[in-house]
C-alpha positions in Angstrom: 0.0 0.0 0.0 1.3 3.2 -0.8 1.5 5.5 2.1 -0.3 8.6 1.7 0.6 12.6 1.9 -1.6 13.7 5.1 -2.6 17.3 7.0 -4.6 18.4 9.9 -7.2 20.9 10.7 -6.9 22.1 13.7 -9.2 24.9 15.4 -8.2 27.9 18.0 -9.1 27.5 21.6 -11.8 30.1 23.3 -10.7 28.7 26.8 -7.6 28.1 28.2 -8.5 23.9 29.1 -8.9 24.0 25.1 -6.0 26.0 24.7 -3.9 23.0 26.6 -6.0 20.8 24.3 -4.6 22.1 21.4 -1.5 22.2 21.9 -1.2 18.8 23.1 -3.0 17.8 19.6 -0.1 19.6 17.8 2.7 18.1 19.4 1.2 14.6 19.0 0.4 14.9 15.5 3.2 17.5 14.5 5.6 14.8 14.1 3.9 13.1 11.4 5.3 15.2 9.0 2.0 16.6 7.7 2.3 18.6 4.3 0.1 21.5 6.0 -1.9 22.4 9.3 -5.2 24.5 8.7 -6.2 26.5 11.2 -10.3 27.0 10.8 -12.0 30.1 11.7 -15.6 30.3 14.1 -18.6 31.1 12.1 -19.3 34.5 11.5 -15.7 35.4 12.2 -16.2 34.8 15.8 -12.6 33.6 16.1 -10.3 35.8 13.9 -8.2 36.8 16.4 -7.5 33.7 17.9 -7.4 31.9 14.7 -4.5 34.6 13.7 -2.9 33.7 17.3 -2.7 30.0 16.5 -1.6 30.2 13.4 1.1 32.2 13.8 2.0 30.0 17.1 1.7 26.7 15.3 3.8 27.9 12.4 6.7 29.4 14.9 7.1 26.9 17.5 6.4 23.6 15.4 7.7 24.5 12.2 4.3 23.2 10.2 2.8 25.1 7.1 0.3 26.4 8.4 -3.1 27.4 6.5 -5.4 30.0 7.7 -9.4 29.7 7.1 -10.5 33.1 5.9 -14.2 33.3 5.1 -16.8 36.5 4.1 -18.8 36.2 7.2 -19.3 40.1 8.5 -16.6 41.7 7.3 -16.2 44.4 4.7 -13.8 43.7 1.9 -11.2 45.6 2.9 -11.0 44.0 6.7 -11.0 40.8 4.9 -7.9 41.8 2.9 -6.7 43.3 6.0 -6.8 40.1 7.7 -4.8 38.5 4.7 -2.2 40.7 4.8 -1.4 40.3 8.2 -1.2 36.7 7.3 1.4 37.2 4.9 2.7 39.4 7.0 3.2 36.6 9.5 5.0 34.3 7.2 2.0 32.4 6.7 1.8 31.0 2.9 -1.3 29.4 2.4 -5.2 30.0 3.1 -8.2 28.0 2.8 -10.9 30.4 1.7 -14.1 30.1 2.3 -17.7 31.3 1.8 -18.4 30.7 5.7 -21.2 29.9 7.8 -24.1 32.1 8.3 -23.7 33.9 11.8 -24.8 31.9 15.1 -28.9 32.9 14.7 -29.0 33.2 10.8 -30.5 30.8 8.7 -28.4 31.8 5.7 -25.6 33.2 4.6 -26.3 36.9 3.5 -23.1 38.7 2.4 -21.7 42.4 4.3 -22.8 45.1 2.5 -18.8 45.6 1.9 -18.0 42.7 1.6 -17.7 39.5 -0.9 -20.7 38.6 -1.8 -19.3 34.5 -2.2 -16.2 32.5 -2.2 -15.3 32.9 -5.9 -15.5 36.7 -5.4 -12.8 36.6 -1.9 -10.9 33.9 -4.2 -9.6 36.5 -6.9 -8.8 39.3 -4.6 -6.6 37.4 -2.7 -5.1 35.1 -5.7 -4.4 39.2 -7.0 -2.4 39.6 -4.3 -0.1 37.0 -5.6 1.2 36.4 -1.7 -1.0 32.7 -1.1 -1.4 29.1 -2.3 -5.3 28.9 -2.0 -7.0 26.2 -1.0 -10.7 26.3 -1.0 -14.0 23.3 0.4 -15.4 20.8 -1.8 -19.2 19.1 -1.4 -19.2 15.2 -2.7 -22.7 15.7 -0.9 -25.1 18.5 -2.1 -23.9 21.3 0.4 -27.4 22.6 1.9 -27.2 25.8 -0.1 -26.7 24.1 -3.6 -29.3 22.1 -5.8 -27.4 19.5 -6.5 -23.6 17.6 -6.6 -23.6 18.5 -10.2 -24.1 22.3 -8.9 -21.6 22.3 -6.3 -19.0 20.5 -8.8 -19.7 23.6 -11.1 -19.1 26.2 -8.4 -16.5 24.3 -7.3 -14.6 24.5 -10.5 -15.6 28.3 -10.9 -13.6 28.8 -7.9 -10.4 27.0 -8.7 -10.3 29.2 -12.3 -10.3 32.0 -9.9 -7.2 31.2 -8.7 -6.9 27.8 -5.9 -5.3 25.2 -6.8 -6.3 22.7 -4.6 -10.1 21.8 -2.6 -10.4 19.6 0.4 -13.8 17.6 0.8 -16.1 18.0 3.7 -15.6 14.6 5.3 -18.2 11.4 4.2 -18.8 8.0 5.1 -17.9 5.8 2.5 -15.6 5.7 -0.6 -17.8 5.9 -2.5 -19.2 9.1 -1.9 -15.7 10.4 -3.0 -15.5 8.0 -5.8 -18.4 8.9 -7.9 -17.5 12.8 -7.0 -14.4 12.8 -8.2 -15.1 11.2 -11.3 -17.9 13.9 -12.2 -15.3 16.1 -10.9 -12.8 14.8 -13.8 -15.9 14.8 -16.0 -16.3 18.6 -15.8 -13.2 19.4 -16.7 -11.7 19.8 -13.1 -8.0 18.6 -13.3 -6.8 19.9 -9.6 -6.1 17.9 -6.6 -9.0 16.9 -4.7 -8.5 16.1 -1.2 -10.4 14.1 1.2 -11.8 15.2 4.3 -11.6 12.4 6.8 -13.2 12.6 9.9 -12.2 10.0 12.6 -15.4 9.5 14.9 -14.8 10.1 18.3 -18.3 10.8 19.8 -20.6 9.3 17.1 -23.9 11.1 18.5 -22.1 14.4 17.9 -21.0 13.3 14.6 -24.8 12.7 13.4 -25.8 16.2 14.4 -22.8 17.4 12.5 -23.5 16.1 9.7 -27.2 16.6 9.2 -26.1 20.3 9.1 -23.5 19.8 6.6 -25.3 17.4 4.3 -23.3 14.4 4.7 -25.4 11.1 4.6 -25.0 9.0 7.6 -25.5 5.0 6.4 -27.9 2.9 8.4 -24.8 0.2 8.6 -23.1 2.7 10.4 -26.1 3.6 13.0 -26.0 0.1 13.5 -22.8 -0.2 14.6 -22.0 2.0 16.5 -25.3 0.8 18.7 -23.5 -2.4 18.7 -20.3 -1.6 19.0 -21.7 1.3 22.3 -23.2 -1.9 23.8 -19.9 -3.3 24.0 -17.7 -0.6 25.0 -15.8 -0.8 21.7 -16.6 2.5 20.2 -13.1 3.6 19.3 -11.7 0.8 18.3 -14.8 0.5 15.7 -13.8 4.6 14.8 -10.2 3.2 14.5 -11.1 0.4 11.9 -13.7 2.2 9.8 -11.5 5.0 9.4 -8.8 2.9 8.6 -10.4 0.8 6.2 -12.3 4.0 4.9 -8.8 5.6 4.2 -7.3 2.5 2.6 -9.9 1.8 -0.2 -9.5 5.6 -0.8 -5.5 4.8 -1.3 -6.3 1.9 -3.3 -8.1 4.0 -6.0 -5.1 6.3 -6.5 -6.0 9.2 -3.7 -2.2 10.7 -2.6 -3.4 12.8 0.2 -5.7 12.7 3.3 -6.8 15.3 5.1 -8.0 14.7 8.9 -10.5 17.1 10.6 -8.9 16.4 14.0 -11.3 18.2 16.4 -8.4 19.5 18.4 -8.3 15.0 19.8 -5.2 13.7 18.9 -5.5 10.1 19.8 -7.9 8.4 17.1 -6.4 10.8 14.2 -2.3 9.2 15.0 -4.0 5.7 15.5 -5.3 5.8 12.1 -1.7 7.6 10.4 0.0 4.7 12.6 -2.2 2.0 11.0 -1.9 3.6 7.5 2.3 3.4 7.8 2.9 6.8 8.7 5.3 6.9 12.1 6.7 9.9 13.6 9.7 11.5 12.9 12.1 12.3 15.7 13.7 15.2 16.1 17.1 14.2 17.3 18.5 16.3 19.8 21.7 17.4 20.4 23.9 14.8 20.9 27.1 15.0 23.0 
């Protein structure tokens, strides 16, 4: 099996017991040699300060690539390039940018008078500012705004000709659901990476919720065991398997690069990298 390219996504604390959780995820998973880290950013902006905090943090102490999330939530234009150039400023190289969430209490995204009024519009006014590699999300299930995969494959590809290169999947189930969206991908004329999102399952119930906002299908296999597998007090080593075996059918049909949504918990995320072939590096210290 071919071992594959991996990153992270990591988000900024709001407390200091998630602060400590955080940084205990980075220096678990840091040494796995990710290609990048992305850093994501609370809906409606919420956490642009602290999202500028840890990236800059991650990047300086660990020595990771780190991406920053940048999205159009409540901000004028010119904050949002503002908020870029302090980036680049920074050091920091690479951004994921995003439409974004409508604010806690909307039902809908509805754009800042200033400001972009979607994410192909923020795309080209930061790809003019020739300082970033962007990165940008990617729907293999209709995203709840969008009629329809073939819709969101469309947008998706109006947004790499503004200037990404790359797009990272929201995370999914089975193989599948990446399989038959990267092939209409390819069908459309879409010839840039596509990464997967992979999301390790550490508190299934929450999961569920998670995804019925995001539009990811949860299979009834899946309901059904995790009942089983909560009966028996087996629940992460079920997550460990299933994303396991999820990640190595996606290697078998030719996918180079993984990308884990690590929810700031460590432990399943390096059980999986372990079980895929992908061991720490050590740094070697000074030796006498």
């Amino acid at each position: 099996m071919t071992t594959p390219r991996i990153s992270f996504e990591f988000f900024p604390p709001q407390t200091l017991d998630a602060s400590f959780k955080l940084w205990e995820t980075v220096q678990m998973l840091a040494p796995l040699r990710p290609t990048f880290a992305s850093v994501t950013y609370g809906a409606g902006g919420t956490t642009r300060k602290l999202t500028h905090e840890a990236v800059t943090t991650i990047g300086r102490n660990y020595g990771l690539n780190v991406a920053a999330h940048l999205t159009c939530v409540e901000a004028t234009k010119a904050e949002t390039l503002e908020i870029a150039a302090a980036y680049a400023d920074a050091g920091v190289r690479e951004i994921v940018a995003l439409r974004g969430d409508a604010p806690k209490g909307a039902t809908r995204f509805t754009p800042h008078p200033e400001g972009f009024a979607n994410s192909v519009e923020l795309i080209e006014a930061l790809a003019a500012t020739g300082k970033f590699t962007l990165r940008v999300g990617a729907y293999p299930e209709p995203h709840p705004d969008a009629a329809d995969t073939l819709a969101d494959v469309r947008w998706l590809k109006r947004k790499l000709d503004a200037g990404a290169t790359s797009a990272i999947t929201q995370f999914f189930f089975e193989a599948e659901t990446f399989l038959r969206f990267r092939d209409l991908c390819a069908k459309e004329g879409i010839t840039a990476p596509i990464i997967p999102g992979i999301l390790p399952i550490e508190n299934f119930a929450g999961v569920k919720k998670f995804a019925s906002r995001c539009g990811a299908q949860v299979p009834q296999w899946l309901d059904d065991a995790y009942a089983t597998a909560k009966r028996d007090g087996r629940e992460e080593l079920l997550s460990v398997a299933l994303c396991t075996e999820l990640c190595d059918e996606l290697i078998s049909e030719g996918v180079e690069d993984l990308h884990f949504y690590t929810l700031n918990r460590p432990h399943l995320t390096r059980d999986v990298c372990h079980a895929l072939g992908i061991s720490p590096e050590v740094a070697l210290e000074k030796v006498a």
